[in-house]
C-alpha positions as CSV (number, residue, x, y, z in Angstrom):
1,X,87.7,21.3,147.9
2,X,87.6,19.7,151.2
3,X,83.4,20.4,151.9
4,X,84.2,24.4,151.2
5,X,82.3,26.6,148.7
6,X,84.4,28.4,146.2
7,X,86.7,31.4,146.5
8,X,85.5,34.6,146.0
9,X,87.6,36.9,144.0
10,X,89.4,39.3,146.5
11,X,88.9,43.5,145.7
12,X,91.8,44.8,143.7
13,X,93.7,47.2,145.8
14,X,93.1,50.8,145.4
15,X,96.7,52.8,146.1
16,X,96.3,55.3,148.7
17,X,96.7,59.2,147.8
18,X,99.8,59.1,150.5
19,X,100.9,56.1,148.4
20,X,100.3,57.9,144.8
21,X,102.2,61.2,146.5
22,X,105.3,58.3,147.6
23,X,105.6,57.3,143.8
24,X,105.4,60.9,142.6
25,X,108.3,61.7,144.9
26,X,110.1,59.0,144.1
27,X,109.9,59.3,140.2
28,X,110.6,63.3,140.6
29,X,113.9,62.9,142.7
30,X,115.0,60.1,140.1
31,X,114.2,62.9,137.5
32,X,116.3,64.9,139.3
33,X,119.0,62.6,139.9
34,X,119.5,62.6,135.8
35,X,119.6,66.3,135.5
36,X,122.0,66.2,138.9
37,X,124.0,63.7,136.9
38,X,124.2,64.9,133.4
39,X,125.2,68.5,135.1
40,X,128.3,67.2,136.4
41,X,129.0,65.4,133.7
42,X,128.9,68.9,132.1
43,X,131.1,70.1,134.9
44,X,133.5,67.6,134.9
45,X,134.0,68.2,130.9
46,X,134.4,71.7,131.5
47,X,136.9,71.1,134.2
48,X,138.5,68.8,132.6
49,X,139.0,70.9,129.5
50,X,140.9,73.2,131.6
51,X,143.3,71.1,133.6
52,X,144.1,69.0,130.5
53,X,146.0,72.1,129.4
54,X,149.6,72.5,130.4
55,X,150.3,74.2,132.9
56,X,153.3,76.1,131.5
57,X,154.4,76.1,127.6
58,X,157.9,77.4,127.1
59,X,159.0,78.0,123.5
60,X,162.7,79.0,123.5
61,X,164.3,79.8,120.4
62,X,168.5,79.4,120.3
63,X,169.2,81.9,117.2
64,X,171.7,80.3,114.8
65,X,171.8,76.8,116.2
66,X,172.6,74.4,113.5
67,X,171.0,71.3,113.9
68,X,173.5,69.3,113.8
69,X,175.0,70.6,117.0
70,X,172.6,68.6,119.4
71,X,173.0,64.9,120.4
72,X,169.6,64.4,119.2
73,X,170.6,65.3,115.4
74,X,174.1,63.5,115.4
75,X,176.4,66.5,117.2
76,X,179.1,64.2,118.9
77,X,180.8,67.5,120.7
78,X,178.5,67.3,123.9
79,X,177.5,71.1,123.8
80,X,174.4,71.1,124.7
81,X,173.7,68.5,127.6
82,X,170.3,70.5,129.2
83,X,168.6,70.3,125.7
84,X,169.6,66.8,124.9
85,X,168.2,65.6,128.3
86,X,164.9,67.0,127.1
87,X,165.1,65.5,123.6
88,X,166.0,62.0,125.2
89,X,162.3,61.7,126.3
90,X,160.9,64.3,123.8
91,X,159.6,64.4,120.1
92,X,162.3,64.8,117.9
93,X,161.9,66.4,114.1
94,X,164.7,65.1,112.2
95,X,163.8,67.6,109.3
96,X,162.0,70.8,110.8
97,X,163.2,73.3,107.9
98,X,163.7,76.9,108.4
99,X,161.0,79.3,107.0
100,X,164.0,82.2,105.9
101,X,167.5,81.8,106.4
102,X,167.6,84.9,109.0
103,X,166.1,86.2,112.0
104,X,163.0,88.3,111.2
105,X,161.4,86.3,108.6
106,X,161.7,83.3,110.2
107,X,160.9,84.4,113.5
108,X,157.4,86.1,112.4
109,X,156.4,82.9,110.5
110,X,157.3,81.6,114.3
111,X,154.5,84.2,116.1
112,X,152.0,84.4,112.9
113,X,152.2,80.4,111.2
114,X,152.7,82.6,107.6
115,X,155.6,81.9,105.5
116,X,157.4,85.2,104.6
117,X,156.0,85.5,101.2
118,X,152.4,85.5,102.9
119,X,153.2,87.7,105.9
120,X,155.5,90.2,104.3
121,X,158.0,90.7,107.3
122,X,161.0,90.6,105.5
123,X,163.5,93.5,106.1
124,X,164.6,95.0,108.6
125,X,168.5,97.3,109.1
126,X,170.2,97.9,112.5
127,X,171.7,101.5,113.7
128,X,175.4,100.8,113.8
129,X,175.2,102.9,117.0
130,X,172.5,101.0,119.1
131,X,172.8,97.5,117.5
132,X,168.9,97.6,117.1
133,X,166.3,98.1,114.8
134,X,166.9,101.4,112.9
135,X,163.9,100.7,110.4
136,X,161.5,97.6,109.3
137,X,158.7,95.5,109.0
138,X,156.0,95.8,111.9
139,X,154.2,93.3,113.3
140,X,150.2,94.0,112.6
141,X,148.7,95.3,115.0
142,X,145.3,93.5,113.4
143,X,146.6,89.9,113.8
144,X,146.4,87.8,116.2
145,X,149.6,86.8,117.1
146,X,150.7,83.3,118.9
147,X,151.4,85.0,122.3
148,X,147.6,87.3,121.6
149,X,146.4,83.2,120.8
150,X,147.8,82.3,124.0
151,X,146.3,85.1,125.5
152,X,142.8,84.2,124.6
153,X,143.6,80.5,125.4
154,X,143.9,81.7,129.8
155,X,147.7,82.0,129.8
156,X,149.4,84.8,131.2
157,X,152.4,85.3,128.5
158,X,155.9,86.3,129.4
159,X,159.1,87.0,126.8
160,X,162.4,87.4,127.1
161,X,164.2,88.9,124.2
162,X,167.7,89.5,123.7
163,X,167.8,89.9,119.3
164,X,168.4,93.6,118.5
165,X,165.7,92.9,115.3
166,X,163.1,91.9,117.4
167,X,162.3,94.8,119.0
168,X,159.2,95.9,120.9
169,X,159.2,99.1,118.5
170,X,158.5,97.4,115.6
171,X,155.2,95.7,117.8
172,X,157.1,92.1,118.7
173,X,155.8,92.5,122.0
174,X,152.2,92.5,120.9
175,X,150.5,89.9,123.4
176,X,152.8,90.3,126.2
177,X,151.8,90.9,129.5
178,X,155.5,91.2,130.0
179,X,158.5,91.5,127.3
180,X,162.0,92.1,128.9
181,X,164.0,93.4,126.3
182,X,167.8,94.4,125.8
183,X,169.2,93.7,122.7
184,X,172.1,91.3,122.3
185,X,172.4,90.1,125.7
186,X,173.8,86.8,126.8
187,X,171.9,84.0,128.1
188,X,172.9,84.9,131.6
189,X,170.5,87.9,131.6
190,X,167.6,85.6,130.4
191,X,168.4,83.6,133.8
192,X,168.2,87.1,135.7
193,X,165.2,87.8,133.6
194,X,163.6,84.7,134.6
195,X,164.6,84.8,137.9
196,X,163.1,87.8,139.0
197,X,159.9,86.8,137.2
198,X,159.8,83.0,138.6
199,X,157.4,83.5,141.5
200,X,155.0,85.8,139.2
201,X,155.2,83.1,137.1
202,X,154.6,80.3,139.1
203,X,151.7,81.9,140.7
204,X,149.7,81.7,137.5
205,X,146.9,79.4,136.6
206,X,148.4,79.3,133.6
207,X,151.8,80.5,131.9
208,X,153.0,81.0,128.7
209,X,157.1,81.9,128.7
210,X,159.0,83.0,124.9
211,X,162.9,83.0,125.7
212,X,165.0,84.0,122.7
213,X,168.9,83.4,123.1
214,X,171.2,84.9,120.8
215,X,174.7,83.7,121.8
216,X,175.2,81.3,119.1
217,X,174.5,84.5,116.8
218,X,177.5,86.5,115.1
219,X,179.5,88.2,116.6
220,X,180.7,85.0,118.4
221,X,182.4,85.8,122.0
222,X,185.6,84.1,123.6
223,X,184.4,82.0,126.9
224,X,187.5,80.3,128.3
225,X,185.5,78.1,130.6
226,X,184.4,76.3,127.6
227,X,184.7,72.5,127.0
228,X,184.0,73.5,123.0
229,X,187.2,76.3,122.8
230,X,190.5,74.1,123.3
231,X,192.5,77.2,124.5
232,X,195.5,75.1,123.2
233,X,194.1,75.8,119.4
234,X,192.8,79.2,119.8
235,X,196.0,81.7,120.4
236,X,195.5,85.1,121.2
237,X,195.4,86.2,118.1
238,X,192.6,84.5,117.3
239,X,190.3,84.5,120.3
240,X,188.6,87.9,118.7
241,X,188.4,86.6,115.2
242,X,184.6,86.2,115.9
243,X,184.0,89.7,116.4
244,X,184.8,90.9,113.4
245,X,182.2,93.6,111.5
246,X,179.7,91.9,109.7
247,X,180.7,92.9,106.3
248,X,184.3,92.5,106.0
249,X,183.6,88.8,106.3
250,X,183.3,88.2,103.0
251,X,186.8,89.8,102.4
252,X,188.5,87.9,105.2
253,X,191.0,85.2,103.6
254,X,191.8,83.8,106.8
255,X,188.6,82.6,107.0
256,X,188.7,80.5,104.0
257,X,188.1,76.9,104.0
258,X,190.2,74.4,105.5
259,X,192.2,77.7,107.6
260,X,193.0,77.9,111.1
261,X,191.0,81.1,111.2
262,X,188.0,79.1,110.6
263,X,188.6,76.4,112.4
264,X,189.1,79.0,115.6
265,X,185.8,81.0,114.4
266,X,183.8,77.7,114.4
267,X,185.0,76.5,117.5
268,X,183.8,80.1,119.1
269,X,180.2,79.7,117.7
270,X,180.2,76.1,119.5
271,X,181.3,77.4,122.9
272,X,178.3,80.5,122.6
273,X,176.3,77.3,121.9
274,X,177.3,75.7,125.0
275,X,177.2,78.9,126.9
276,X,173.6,79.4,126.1
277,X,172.7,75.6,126.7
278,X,174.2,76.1,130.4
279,X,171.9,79.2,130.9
280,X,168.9,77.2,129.7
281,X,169.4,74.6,132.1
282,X,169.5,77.4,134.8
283,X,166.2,78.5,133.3
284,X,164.9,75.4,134.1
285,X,165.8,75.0,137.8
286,X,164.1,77.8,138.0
287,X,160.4,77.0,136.3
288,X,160.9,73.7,137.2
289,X,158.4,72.3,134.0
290,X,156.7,69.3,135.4
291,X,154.4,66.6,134.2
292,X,152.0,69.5,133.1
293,X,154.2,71.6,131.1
294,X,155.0,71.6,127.7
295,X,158.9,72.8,126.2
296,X,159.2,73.3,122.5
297,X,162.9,74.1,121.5
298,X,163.8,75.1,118.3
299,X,166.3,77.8,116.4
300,X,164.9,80.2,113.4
301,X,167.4,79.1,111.4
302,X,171.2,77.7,111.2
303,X,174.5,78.9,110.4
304,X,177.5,78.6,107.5
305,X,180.9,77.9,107.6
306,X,182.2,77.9,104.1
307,X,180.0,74.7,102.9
308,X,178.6,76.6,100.2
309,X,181.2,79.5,100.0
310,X,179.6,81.7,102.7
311,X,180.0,82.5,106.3
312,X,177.3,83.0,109.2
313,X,173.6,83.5,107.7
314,X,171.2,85.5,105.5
315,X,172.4,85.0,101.6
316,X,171.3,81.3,100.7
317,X,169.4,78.0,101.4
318,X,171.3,75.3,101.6
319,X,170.7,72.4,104.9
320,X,173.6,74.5,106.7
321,X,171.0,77.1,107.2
322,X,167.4,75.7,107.2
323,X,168.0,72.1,108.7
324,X,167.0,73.3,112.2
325,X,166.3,71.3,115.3
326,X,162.6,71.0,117.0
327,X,162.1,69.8,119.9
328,X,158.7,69.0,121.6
329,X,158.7,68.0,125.5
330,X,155.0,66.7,126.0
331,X,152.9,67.1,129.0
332,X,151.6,63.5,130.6
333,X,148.4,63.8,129.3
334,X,149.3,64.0,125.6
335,X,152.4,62.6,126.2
336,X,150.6,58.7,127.4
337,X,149.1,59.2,123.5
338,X,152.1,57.0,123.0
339,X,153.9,59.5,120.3
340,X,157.1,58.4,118.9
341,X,160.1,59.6,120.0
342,X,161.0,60.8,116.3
343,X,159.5,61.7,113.5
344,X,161.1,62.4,109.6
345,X,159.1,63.7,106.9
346,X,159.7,67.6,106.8
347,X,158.2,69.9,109.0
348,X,158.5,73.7,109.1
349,X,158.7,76.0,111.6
350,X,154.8,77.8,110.6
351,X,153.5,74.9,112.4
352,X,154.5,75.6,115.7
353,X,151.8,78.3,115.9
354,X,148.7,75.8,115.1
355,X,150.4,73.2,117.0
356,X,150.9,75.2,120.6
357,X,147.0,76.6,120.0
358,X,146.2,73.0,119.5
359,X,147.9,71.4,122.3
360,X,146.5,74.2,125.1
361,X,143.0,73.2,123.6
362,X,142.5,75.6,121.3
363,X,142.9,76.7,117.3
364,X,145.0,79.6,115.4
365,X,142.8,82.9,115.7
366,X,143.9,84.0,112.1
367,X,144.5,81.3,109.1
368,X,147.7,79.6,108.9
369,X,149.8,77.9,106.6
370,X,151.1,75.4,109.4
371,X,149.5,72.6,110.5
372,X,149.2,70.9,114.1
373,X,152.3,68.3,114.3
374,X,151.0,66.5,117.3
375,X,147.9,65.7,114.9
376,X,150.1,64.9,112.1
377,X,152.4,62.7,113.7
378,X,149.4,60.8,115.0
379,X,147.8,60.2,112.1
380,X,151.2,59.7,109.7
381,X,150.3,61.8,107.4
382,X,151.0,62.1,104.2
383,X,154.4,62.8,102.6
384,X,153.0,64.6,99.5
385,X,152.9,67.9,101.9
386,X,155.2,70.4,100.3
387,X,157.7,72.7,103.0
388,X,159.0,76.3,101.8
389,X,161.2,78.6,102.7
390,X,161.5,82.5,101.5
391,X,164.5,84.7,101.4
392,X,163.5,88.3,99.6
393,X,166.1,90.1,99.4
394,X,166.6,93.8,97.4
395,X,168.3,92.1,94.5
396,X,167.2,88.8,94.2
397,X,164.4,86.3,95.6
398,X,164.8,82.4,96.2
399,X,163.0,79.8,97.1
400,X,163.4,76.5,98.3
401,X,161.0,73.8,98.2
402,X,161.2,70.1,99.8
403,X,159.0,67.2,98.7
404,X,159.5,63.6,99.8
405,X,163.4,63.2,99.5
406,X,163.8,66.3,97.0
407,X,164.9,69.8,97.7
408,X,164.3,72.3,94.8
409,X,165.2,75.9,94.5
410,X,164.4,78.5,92.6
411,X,166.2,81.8,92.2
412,X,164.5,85.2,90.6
413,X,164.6,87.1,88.7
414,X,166.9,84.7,86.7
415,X,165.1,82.2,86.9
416,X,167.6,79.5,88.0
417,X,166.5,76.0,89.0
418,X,168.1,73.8,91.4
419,X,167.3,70.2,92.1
420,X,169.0,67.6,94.4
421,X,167.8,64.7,95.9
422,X,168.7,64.8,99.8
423,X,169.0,61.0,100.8
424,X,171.7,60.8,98.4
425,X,173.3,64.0,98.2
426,X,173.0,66.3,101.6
427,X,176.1,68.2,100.8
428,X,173.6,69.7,97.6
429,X,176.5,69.4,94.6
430,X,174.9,67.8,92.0
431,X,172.1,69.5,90.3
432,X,169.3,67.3,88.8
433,X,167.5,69.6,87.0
434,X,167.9,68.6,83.9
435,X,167.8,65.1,84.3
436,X,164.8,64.5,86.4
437,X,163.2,67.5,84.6
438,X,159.5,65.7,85.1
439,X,160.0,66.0,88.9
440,X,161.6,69.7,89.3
441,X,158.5,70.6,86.7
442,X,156.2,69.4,89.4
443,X,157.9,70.8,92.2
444,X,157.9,74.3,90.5
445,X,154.1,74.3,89.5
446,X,154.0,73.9,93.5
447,X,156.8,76.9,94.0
448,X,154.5,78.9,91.7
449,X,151.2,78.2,93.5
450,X,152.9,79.4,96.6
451,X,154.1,82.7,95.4
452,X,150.6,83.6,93.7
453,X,149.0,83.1,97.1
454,X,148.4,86.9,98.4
455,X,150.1,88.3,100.8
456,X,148.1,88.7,104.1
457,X,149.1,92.0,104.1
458,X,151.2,95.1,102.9
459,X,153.4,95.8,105.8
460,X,155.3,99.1,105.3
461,X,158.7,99.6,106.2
462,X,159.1,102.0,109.0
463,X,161.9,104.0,111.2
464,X,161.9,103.2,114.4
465,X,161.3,105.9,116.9
């Protein structure tokens, strides 16, 4: 203690006011600093959520293109070097199927995700005169279709049509800002089309672009310049044989199997192939698509050369006519989701609707019957899911129906079942109805099921005006 006394206690210090009005200060700006914080968190979602969508999506749609044309889908005849390039670093569907086996079935299950049996756009007759609609089907004008969807999703939307059946008459353009139409014009006038529209394009936030090529459709035109038509093999004589009318076809025996006539009327649908491929590509030196853009490339259905007795499109099902190619080029940001290059269970062309609302961020107005690929391919999903396709027809009605590795059909009103098993006979010649009657029993019970669902609606068929 050293001789002193003891400590005394010192006085607790009492905080100033200045000092208590410091600490309020302090604690309110760190109060604000959350809110601050949180807010552009909120902002930084919200703009996020709106660059994360592409830029551009461009759906083109090559009428008539067998799959098996493209490099992608084993086609060794190099016709199509613009859409390979894009397949090379794209998702491949090795079996996208067909919703109809013609244009405007397939091509409204396209724009509303509904198979024909559930949207009821089935017919339609062209005037012999003007090579475009005389009467059909219309589009609703109480759906939403995938253009309106797009619409609603910020895009500005743009189309480019060249099939005489879809026609802006018969409400196809519905959800357009712009739809150039002129019916069965070459690919060439989709690049003048595009062209002209490029810098209107360009200059949006946001851009949705429908091209619909029709080359590789019937009547198939003579273009010498092509690596496909070996002038050699094709004589005069038969450089017009692809432009014969549509119903003597069936009567033409020089188009028979194994005959020069059909080997020159085959080689003329691959060089309107190639023609349309080398306007796509001009297309894209046009748009330029970038890292933010998404391409999805597809046909509505194929095309028959005497594999099954018929020619061109529109009277069966077989693989000639529903095995379609699908092609998705990915924007970065979904794209680094590490997606396989290829995917093989069946798809069908009704998703393409979800899938395009899903990948710009947003969901089909109007129920589907698709569903979103880019979520399905993710999660591997499961193979049970059952793929249709519809033809209706004034006479008769069939239906084809893949599960797993099997492809049933079913004709009506006969009643006539067909069953083959794909992986081990694609070239569909040996029916196994009756011996695997357990599996084309359960495949029917799901046929059934899917013609008792109702129909959406009742279009009528109208005349054009």
């Amino acid at each position: 203690m050293d001789g002193q006394g003891p400590l005394e206690p010192e006085a607790p210090t009492i905080p100033s006011q200045s000092s208590k009005n410091l600490w309020i200060k302090i604690l309110a700006n760190g109060i604000a600093g959350i809110i601050s914080f949180f807010i552009l968190v909120f902002l930084w979602r919200s703009c996020h959520y709106r660059t994360t969508q592409p830029k551009l999506v461009l759906l083109v749609v090559f009428d008539s293109l067998r799959a098996d044309r493209l490099a992608a889908y084993g086609g060794k005849l190099g016709l199509t070097p613009n859409i390979d390039k894009i397949a090379s670093s794209g998702l491949v569907f090795e079996h996208a199927v067909a919703p109809s086996s013609w244009t405007v079935p397939s091509m409204a299950s396209i724009f509303l995700g509904l198979y024909p049996t559930r949207h009821g756009i089935v017919s339609a007759t062209l005037n012999p005169a003007t090579k475009t609609i005389q009467k059909s089907h219309f589009i609703p004008s109480e759906y939403v279709t995938l253009a309106e969807g797009m619409r609603q999703a910020g895009y500005a939307t743009f189309g480019c049509e060249t099939s005489g059946f879809i026609n802006p008459q018969a409400g196809w353009d519905q959800g357009f800002d712009i739809f150039e139409f002129r019916p069965w014009a070459g690919g060439d006038w989709i690049t003048k089309q595009i062209s002209a529209l490029a810098d209107m394009i360009k200059n949006e936030n946001r851009a949705f672009v429908f091209l619909h090529y029709t080359d590789p459709h019937y009547p198939y035109y003579f273009h010498p310049d092509s690596v496909a038509v070996r002038t050699s093999e094709l004589p005069p004589e038969l450089q017009s044989i692809g432009q014969i009318p549509f119903f003597e076809l069936p009567k033409r025996k020089d188009l028979g199997p194994n005959t020069p006539g059909l080997k020159a009327f085959e080689m003329l649908y691959n060089g309107e192939i190639e023609f349309a491929d080398r306007e796509f590509g001009k297309v894209l030196d046009i748009l330029k698509p970038d890292q933010f853009s998404l391409i999805a490339i597809l046909a509505d259905h194929g095309e028959s050369f005497q594999e099954h007795g018929k020619l061109i499109h529109g009277e069966t099902l077989f693989e000639e006519i529903l095995s379609v190619p699908l092609i998705l080029q990915l924007p970065k940001r979904i794209a680094s989701k590490k997606y396989p290059q290829k995917f093989a269970q069946h798809v069908s062309l009704v998703d393409i609707y979800p899938t395009l609302m899903g990948a710009v961020n947003g969901v089909p107005p109007n129920p589907t019957d698709g569903a979103n690929l880019l979520a399905l391919v993710k999660r591997s999903y499961s193979s049970d899911r059952i793929i249709f396709s519809d033809l209706v027809l004034p006479d008769y009605e069939k239906i084809a129906a893949y599960s797993k590795n099997f492809k049933y059909q079913l004709t009506l009103p006969e009643k006539q079942k067909f069953l083959i098993d794909l992986s081990q006979d694609p070239s569909e010649s040996a029916n196994l109805a009756e011996s695997q009657k357990s599996t084309a029993f359960s495949i029917d019970n799901a046929v059934q099921d899917h013609l008792s669902n109702p129909v959406v609606w009742n279009p009528v068929l109208k005349e054009a005006k």
